[in-house]
DRENMARPA-626022 format. One line per 3 residues: number of its first residue (from 1); their letters; for each residue x, y, z of N, C-alpha, C. Coordinates in nm, 4 decimals. Layout:
! DRENMARPA-626022
NUM	a	X:Y:Z:X:Y:Z:X:Y:Z ~ ...;
***
This chain:
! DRENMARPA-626022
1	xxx	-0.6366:1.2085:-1.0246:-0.7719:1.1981:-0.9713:-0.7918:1.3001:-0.8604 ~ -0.9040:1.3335:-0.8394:-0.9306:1.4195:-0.6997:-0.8776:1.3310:-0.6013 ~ -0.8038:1.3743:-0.5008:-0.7442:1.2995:-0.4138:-0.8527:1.3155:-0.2535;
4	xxx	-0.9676:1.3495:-0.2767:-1.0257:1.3929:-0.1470:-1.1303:1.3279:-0.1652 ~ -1.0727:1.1937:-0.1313:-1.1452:1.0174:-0.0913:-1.2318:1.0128:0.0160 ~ -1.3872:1.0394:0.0182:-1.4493:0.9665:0.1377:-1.4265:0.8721:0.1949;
7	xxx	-1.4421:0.8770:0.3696:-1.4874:0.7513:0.3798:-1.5677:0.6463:0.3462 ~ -1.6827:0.7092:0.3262:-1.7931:0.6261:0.2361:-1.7465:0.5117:0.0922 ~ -1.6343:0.6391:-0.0009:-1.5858:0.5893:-0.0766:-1.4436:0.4496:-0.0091;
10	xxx	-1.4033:0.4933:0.0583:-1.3114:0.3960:0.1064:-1.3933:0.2772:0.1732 ~ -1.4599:0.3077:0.2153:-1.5622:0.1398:0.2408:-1.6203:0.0806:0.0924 ~ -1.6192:0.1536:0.0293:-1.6588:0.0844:-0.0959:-1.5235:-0.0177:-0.1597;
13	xxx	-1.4292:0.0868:-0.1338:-1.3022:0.0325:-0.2130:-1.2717:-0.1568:-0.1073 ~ -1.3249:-0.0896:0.0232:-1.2587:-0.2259:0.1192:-1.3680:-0.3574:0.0810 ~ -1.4531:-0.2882:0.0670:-1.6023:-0.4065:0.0261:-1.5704:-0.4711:-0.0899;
16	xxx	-1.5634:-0.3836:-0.1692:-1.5131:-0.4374:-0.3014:-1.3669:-0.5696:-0.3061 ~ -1.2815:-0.5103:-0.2577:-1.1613:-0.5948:-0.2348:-1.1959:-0.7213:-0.1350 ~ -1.2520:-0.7104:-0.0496:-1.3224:-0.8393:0.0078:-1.3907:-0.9678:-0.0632;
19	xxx	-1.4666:-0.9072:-0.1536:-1.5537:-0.9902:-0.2200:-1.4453:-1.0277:-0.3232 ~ -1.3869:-0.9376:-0.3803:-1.2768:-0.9953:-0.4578:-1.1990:-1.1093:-0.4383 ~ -1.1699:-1.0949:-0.2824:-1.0794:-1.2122:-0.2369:-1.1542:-1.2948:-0.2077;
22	xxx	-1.2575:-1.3050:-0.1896:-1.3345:-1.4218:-0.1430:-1.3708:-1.4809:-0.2798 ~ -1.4450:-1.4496:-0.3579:-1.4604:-1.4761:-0.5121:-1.3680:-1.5741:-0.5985 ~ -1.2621:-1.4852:-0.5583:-1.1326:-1.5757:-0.6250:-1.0851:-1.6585:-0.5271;
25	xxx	-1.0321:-1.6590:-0.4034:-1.0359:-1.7893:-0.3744:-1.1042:-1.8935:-0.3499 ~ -1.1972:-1.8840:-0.2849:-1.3151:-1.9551:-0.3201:-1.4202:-2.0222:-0.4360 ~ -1.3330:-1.9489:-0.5421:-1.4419:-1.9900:-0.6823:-1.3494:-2.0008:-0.7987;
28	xxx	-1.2376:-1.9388:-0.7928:-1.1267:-1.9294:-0.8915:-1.1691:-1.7848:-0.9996 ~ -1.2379:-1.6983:-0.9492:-1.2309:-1.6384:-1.0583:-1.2400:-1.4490:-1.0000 ~ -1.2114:-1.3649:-1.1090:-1.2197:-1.2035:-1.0644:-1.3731:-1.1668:-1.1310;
31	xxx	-1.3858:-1.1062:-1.0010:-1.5252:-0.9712:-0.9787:-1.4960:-0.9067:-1.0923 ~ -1.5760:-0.8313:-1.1534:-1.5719:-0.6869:-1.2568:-1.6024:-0.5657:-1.1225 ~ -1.5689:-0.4624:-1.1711:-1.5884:-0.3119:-1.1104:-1.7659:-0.3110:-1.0754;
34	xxx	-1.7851:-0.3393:-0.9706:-1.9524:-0.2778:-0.9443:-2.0182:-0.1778:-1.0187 ~ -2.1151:-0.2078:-1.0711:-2.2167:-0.1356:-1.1379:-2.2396:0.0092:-1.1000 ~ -2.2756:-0.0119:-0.9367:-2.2843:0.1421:-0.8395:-2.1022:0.2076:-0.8347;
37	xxx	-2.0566:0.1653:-0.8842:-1.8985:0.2756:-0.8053:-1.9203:0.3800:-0.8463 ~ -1.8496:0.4443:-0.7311:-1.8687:0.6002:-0.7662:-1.7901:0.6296:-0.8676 ~ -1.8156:0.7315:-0.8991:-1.7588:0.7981:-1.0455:-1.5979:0.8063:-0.9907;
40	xxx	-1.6040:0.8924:-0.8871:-1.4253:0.9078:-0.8365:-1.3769:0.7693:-0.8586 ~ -1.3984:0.6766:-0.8324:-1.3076:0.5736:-0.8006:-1.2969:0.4996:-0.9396 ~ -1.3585:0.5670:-1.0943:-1.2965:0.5142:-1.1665:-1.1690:0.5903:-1.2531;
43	xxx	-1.1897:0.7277:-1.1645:-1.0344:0.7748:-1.1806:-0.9077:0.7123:-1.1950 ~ -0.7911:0.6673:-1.2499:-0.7344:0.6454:-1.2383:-0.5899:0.6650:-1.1011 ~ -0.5210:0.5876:-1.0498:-0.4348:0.6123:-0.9418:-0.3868:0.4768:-0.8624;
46	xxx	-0.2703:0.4990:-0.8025:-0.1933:0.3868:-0.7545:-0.2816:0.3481:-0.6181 ~ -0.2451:0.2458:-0.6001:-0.3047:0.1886:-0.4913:-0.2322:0.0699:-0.4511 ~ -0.2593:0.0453:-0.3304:-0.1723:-0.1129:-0.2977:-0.2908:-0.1379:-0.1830;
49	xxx	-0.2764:-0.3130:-0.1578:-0.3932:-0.3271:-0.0901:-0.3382:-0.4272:0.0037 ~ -0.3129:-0.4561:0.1374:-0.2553:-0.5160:0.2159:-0.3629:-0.5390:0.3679 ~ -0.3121:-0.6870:0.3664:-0.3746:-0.7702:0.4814:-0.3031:-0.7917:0.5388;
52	xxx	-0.3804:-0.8243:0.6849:-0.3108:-0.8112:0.8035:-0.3756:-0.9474:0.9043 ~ -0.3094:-1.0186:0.9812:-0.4463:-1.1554:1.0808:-0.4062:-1.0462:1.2027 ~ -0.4935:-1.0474:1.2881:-0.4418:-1.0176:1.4343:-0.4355:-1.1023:1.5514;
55	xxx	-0.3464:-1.0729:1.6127:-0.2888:-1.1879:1.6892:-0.2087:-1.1102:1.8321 ~ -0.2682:-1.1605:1.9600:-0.2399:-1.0416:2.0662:-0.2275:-0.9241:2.0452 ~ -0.2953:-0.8899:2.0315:-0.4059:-0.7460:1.9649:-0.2969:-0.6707:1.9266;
58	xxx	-0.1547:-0.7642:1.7797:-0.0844:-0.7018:1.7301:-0.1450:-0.7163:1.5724 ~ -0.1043:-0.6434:1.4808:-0.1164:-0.7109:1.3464:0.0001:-0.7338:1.2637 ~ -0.0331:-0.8319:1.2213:0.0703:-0.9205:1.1409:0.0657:-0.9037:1.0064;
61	xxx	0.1340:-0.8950:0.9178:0.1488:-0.8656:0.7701:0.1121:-1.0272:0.7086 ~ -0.0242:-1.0090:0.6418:-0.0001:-1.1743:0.5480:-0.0191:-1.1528:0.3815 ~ 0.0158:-1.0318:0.3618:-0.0060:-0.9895:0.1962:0.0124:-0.8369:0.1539;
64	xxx	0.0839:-0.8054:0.0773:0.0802:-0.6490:0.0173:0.1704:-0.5964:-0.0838 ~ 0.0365:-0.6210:-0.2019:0.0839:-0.5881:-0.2964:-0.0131:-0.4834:-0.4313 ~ 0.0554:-0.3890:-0.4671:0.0069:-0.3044:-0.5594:0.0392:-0.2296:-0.6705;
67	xxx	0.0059:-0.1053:-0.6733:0.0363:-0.0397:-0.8167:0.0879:0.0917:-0.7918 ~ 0.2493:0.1282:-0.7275:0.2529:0.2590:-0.7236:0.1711:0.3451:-0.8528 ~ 0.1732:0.3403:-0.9441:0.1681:0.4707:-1.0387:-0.0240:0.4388:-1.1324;
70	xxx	-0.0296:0.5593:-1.1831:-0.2062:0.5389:-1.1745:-0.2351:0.5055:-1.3084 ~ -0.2183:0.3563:-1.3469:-0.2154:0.2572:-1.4078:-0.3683:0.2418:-1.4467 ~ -0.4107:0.1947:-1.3910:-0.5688:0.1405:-1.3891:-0.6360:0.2814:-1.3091;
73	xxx	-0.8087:0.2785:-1.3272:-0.8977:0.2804:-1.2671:-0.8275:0.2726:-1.1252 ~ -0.8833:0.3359:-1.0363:-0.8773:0.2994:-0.9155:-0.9320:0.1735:-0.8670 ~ -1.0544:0.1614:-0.8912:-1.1216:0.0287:-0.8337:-1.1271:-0.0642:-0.8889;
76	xxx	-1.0172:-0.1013:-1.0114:-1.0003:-0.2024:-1.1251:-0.8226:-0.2859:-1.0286 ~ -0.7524:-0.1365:-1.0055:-0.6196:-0.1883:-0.8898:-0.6989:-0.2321:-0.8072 ~ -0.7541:-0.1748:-0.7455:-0.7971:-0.2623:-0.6091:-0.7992:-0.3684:-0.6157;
79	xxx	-0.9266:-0.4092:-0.6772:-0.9595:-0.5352:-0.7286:-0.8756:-0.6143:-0.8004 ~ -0.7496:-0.6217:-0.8561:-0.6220:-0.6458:-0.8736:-0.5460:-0.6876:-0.7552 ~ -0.4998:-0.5552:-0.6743:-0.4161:-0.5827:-0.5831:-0.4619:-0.6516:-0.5054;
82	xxx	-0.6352:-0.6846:-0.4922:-0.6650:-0.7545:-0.3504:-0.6072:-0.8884:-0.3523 ~ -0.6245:-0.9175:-0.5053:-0.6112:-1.0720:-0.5339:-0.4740:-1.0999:-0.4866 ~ -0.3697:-1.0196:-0.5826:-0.2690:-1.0352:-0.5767:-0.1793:-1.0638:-0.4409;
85	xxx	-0.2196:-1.0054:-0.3374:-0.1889:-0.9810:-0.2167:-0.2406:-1.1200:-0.1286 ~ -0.3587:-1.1704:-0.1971:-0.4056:-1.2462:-0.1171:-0.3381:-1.3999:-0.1460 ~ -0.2763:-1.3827:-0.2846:-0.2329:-1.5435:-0.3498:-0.1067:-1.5399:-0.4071;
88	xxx	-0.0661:-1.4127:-0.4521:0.0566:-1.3673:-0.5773:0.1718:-1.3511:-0.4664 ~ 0.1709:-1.2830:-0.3236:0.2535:-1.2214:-0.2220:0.3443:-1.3714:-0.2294 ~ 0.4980:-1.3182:-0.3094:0.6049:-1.4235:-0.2882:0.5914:-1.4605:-0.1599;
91	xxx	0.6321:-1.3877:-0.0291:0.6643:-1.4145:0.1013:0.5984:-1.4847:0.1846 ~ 0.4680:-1.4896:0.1391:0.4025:-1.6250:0.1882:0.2651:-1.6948:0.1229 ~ 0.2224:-1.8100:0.1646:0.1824:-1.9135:0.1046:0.0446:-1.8248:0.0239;
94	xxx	-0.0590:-1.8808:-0.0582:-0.1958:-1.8146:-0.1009:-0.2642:-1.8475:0.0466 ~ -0.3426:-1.7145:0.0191:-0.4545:-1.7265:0.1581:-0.5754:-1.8350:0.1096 ~ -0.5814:-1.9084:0.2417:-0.6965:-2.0212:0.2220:-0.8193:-2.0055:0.2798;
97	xxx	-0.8995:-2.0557:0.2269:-1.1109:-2.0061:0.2065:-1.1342:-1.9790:0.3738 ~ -1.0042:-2.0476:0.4186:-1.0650:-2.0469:0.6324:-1.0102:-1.9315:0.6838 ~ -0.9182:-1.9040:0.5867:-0.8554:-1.7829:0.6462:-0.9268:-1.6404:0.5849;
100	xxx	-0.9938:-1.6121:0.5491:-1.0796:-1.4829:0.4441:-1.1234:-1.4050:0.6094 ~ -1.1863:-1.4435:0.6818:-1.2601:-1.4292:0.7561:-1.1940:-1.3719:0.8572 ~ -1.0614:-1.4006:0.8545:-0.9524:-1.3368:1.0047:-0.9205:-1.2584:0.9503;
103	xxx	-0.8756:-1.1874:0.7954:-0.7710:-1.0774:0.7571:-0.8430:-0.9803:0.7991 ~ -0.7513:-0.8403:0.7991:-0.8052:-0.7222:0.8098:-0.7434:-0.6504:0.6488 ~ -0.8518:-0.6369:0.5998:-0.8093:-0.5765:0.4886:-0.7862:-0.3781:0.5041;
106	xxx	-0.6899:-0.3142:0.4197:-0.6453:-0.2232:0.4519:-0.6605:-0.1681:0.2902 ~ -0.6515:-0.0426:0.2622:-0.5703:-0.0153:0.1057:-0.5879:0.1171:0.1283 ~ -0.4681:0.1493:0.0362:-0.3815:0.2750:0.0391:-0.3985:0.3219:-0.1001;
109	xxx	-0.4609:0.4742:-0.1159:-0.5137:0.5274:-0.2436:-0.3475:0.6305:-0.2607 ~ -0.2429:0.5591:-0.3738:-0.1167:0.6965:-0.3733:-0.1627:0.8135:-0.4857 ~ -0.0735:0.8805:-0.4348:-0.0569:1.0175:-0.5106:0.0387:0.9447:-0.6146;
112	xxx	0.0863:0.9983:-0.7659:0.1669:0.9764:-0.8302:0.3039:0.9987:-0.7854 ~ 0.4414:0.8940:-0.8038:0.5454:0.9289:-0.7509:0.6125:1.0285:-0.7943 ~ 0.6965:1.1015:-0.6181:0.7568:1.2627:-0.7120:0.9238:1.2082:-0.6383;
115	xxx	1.0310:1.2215:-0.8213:1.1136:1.2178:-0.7992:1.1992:1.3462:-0.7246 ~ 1.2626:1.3099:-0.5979:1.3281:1.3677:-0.5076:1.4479:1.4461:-0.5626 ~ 1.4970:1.5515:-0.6579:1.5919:1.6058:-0.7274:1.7089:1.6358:-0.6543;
118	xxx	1.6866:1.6617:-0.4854:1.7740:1.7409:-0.3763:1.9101:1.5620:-0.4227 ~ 2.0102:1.6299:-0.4631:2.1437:1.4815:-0.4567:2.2668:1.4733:-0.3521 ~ 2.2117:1.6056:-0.3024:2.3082:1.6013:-0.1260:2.2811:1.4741:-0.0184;
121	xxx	2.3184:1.3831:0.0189:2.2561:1.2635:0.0841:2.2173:1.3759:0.2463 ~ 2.2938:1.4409:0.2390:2.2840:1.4784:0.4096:2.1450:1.5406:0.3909 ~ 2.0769:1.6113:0.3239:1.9849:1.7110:0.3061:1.8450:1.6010:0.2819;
124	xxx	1.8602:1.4803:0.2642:1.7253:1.3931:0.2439:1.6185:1.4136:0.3366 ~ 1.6711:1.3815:0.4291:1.5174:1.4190:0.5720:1.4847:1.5299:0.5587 ~ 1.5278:1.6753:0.4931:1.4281:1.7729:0.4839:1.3662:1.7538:0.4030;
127	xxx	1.3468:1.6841:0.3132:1.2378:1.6190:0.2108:1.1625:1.4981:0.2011 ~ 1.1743:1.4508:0.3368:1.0905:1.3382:0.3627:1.0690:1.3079:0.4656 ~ 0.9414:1.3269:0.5145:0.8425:1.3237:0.6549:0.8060:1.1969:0.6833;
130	xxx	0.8582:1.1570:0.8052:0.7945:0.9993:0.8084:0.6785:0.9867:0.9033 ~ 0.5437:0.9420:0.8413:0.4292:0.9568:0.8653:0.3334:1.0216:0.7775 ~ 0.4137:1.0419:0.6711:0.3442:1.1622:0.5736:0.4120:1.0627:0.4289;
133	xxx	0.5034:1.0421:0.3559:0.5149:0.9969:0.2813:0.6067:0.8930:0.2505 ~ 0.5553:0.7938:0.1470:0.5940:0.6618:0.1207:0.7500:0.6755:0.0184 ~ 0.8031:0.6068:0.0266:0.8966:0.5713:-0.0404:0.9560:0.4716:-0.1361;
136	xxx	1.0003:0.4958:-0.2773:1.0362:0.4227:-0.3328:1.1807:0.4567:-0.3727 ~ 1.2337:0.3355:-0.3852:1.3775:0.3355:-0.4017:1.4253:0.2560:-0.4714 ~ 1.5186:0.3167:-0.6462:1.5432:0.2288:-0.7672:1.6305:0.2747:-0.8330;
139	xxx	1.7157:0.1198:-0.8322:1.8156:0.1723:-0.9280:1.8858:0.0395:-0.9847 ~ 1.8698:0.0755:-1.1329:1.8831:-0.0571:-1.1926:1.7546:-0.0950:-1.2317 ~ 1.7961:-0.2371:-1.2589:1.6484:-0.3211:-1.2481:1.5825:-0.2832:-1.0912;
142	xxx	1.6323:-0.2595:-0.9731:1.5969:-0.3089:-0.8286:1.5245:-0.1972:-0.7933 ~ 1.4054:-0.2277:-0.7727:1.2879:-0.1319:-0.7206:1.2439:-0.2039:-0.6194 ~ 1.2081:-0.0726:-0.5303:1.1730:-0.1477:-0.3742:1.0635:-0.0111:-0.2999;
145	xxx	0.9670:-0.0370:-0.2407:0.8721:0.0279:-0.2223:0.7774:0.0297:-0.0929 ~ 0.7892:0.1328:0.0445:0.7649:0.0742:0.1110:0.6481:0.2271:0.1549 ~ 0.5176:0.1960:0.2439:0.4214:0.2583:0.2589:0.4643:0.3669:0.3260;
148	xxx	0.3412:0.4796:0.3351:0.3795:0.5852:0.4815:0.3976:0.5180:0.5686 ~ 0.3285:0.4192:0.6373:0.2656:0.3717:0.7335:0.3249:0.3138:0.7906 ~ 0.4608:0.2373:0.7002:0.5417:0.1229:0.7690:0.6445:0.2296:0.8460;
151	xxx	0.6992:0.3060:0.7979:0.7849:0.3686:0.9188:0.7304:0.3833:1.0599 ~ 0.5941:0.4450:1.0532:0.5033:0.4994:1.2097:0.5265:0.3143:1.2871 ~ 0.4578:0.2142:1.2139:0.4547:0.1085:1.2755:0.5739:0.0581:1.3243;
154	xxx	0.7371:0.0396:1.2690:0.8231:0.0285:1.2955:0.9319:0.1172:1.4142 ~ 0.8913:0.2758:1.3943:0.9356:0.3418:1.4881:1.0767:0.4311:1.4057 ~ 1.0737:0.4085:1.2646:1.2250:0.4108:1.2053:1.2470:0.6257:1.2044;
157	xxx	1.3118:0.6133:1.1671:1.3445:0.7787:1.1519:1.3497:0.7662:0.9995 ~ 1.4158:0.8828:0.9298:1.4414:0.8948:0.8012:1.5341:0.8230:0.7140 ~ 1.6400:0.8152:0.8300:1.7953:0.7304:0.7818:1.7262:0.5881:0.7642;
160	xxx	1.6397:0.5119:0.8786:1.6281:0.3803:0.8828:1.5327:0.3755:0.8007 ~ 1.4195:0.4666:0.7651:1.2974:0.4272:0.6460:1.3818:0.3713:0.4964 ~ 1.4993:0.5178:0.4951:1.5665:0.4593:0.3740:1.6319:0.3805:0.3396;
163	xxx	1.7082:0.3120:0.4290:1.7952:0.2170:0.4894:1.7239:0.0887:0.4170 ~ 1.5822:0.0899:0.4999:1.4627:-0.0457:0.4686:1.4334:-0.0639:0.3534 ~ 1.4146:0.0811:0.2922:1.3283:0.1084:0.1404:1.4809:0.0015:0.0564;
166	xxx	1.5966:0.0376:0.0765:1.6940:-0.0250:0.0008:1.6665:-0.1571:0.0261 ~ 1.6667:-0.2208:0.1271:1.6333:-0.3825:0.1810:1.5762:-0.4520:0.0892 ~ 1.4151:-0.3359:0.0847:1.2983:-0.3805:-0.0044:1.3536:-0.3947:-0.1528;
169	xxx	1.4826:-0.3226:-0.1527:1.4442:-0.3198:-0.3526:1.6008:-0.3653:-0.3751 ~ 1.5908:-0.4934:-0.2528:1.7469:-0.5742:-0.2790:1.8552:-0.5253:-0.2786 ~ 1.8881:-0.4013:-0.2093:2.0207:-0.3476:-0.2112:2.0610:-0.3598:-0.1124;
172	xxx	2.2001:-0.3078:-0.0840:2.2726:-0.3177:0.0691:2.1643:-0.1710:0.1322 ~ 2.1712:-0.1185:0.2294:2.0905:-0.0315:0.3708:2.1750:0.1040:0.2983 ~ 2.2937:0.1030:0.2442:2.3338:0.2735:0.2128:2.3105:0.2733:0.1081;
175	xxx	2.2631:0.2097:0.0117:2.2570:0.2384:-0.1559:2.2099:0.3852:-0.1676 ~ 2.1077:0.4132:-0.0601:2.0646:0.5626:-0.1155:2.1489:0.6486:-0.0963 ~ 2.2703:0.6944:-0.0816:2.3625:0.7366:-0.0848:2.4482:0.7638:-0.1863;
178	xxx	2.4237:0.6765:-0.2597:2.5001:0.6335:-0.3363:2.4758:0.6790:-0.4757 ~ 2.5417:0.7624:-0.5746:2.5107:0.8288:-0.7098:2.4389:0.8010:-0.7826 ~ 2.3345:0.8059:-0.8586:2.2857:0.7353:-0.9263:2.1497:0.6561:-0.9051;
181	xxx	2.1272:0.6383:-0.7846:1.9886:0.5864:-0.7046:1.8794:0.6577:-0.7422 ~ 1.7965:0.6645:-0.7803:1.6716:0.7045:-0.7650:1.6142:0.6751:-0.6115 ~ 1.5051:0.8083:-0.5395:1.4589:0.8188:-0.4923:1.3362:0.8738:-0.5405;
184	xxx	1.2164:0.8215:-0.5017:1.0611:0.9246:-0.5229:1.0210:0.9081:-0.3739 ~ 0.9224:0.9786:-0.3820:0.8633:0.9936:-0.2821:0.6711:1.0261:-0.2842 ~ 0.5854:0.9434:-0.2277:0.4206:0.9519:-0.2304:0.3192:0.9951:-0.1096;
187	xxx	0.2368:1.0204:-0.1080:0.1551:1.0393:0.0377:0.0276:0.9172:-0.0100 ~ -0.0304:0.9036:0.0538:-0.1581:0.7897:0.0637:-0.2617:0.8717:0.1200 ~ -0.3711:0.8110:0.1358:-0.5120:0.8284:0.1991:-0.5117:0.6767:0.2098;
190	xxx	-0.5364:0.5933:0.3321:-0.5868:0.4861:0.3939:-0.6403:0.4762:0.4559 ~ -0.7040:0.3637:0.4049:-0.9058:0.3157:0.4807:-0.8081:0.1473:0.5652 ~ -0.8802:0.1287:0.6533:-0.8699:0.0128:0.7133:-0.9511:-0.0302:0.7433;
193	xxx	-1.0003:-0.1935:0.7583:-1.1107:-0.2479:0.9007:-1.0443:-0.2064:1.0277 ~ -1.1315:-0.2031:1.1173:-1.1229:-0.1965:1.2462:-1.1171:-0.3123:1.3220 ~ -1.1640:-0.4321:1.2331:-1.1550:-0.5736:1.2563:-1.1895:-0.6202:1.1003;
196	xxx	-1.2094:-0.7937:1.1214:-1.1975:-0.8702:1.0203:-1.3295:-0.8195:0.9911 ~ -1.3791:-0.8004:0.8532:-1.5318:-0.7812:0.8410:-1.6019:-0.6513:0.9208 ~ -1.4956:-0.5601:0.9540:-1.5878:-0.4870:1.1005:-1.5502:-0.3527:1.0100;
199	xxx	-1.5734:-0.2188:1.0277:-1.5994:-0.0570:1.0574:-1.4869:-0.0708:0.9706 ~ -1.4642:0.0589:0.8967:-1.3943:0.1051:0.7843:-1.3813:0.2444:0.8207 ~ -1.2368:0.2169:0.8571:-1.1988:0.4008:0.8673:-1.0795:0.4462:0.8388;
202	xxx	-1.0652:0.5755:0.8457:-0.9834:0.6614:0.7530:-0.8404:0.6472:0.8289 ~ -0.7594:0.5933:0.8097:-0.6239:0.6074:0.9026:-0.5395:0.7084:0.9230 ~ -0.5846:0.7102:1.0553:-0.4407:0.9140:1.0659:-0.3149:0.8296:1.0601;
205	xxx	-0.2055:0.8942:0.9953:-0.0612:0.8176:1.0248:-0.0010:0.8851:1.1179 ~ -0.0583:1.0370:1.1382:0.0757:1.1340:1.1801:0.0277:1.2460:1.2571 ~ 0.0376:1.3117:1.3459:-0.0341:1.3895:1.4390:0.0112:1.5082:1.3922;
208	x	-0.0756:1.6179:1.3136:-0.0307:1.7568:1.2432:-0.0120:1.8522:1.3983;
***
């Protein structure tokens, strides 16, 4: 897809996923794709869509889940992942009709994943910028997948992003090291609220 996402368009994508979640929990059932979407957003491309409550003006993770690879429509994932995130997220309970109103909904438009070919372990951080791109990490059945975004929020360097990415996809912290691992690597464009229901904007991760 053209990867050069308005904001305009990213408030659509967050509006959309709102009503989604409200729809379905509240009524039991899924939205169709809006009549008005823009043409871009029925491009196909990965997306993941993740909520957040805030709480001493920190935010808290209460859902996030999506579609690395460009599976669907863009605004067909959305509307997918919103749900999913909001009721499907193993790690905690389905979000309830009282709670719609506190999340901050977020979603992340990916690039398709690019497998990392460099198999020197020492040489990885010259191929992966943290603040700039997401990570997935698989081998075996065990896939594990973690945003740009979560490194900046955590504080991790390259060693500890990958370290985590293994966590995520059930392995011991050195698996990526280890022969045979798959590594890819993605960049995002992310829209956020600014609050629950509030301003929709473009998220810098990383200071060029």
């Amino acid at each position: 897809m053209n990867f050069d996402v308005t904001v305009q368009e990213g408030e659509f994508l967050i509006q959309t996923a709102r009503k989604s979640i409200d729809q379905y929990v509240r009524l039991g059932f899924k939205i169709k794709p809006p009549t008005n979407t823009p043409q871009k957003l029925l491009q196909k491309a990965g997306v993941f869509v993740t909520l957040n409550t805030l709480s001493d003006g920190s935010h808290h993770l209460r859902g996030c889940i999506g579609y690395p690879e460009p599976i669907f429509p863009l605004i067909e994932g959305t509307i997918e992942s919103a749900i999913r995130a909001a009721v499907k997220d193993p790690r905690f309970n389905p979000l309830q009709e009282e709670e719609i109103s506190q999340i901050i909904i977020e979603v992340s438009i990916l690039t398709p994943p690019e497998l990392i070919s460099n198999q020197e372990t020492s040489n990885y951080e010259k191929f992966i910028r943290v603040g700039q791109d997401g990570l997935i990490i698989e081998r075996g059945w065990n896939k594990g997948l973690l945003l740009p975004q979560v490194p900046i929020e955590w504080g991790w360097d390259v060693e500890e992003f990958l370290a985590q990415s293994c966590f995520k996809a059930g392995l011991p912290p050195d698996m990526w090291m280890v022969e045979g691992t798959k590594i890819y690597r993605f960049q995002a464009i992310v829209f956020q609220e600014t609050e629950p229901n509030g301003i929709v904007v473009r998220r810098k991760l990383m200071e060029k």
